[in-house]
N, C-alpha and C positions, 0 to 999 in steps of 0.2 A: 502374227498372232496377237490378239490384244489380250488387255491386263484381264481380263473375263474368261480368256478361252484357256490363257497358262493359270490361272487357279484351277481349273478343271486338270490339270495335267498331273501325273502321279509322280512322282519320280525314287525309285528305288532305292533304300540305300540296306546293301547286305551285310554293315554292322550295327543294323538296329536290335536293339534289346529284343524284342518282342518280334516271334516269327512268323506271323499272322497275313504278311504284305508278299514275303516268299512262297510261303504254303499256294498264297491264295495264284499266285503267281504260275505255280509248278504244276495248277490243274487248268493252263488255259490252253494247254495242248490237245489240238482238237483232229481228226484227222481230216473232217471237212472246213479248219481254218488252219492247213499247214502253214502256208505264207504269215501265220502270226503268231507261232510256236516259239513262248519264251525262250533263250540259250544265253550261256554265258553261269557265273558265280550267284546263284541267289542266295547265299546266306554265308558269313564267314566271319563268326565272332571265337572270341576266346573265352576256352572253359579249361577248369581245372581237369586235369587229366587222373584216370582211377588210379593208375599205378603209383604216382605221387602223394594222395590222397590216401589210401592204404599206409603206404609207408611212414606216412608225419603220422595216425595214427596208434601203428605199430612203436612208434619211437616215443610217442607222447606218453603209451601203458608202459612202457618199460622204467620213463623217467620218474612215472605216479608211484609205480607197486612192486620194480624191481624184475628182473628177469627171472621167469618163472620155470619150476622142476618138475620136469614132466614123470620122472621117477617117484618123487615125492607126492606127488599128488595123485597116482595108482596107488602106491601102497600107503596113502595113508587111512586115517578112522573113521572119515565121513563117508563111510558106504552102506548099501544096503541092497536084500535080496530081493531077488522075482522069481514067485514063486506059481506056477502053472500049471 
């Protein structure tokens, strides 16, 4: 291979930031070029997971404004009617 023909060469890598090389990767399954049918891990980066996220949330309004009274806040003065 010369230094010309491996600049032309792509080479994969599935924890790059940006998913754009996978995507494009994951539509070259063709069923008249099976023999060139991408397979293997195209993309595998780290992301914050919802359920963690949620939670440091939920911990963060408790440490701001205090754990809140779901009782107290039914019966208290700030309401009002609908009227139809």
């Amino acid at each position: 291979m010369t230094d010309e023909s491996a600049a032309d060469v792509l080479v994969h890598d599935a924890h790059a930031a940006s998913p754009t090389t996978a995507f494009a990767l994951s539509r070259l399954a063709d069923p008249d070029t099976l023999h060139h049918t991408p397979i293997g891990v195209l993309r595998s980066v780290e992301r914050p997971v919802y359920d963690t996220q949620m939670a440091d949330q939920l911990d963060t309004a408790v440490e701001q404004h205090g754990k809140g009274d779901l009782a107290a806040l039914l019966a208290g003065g700030d309401t009002w009617t609908v009227v139809g």
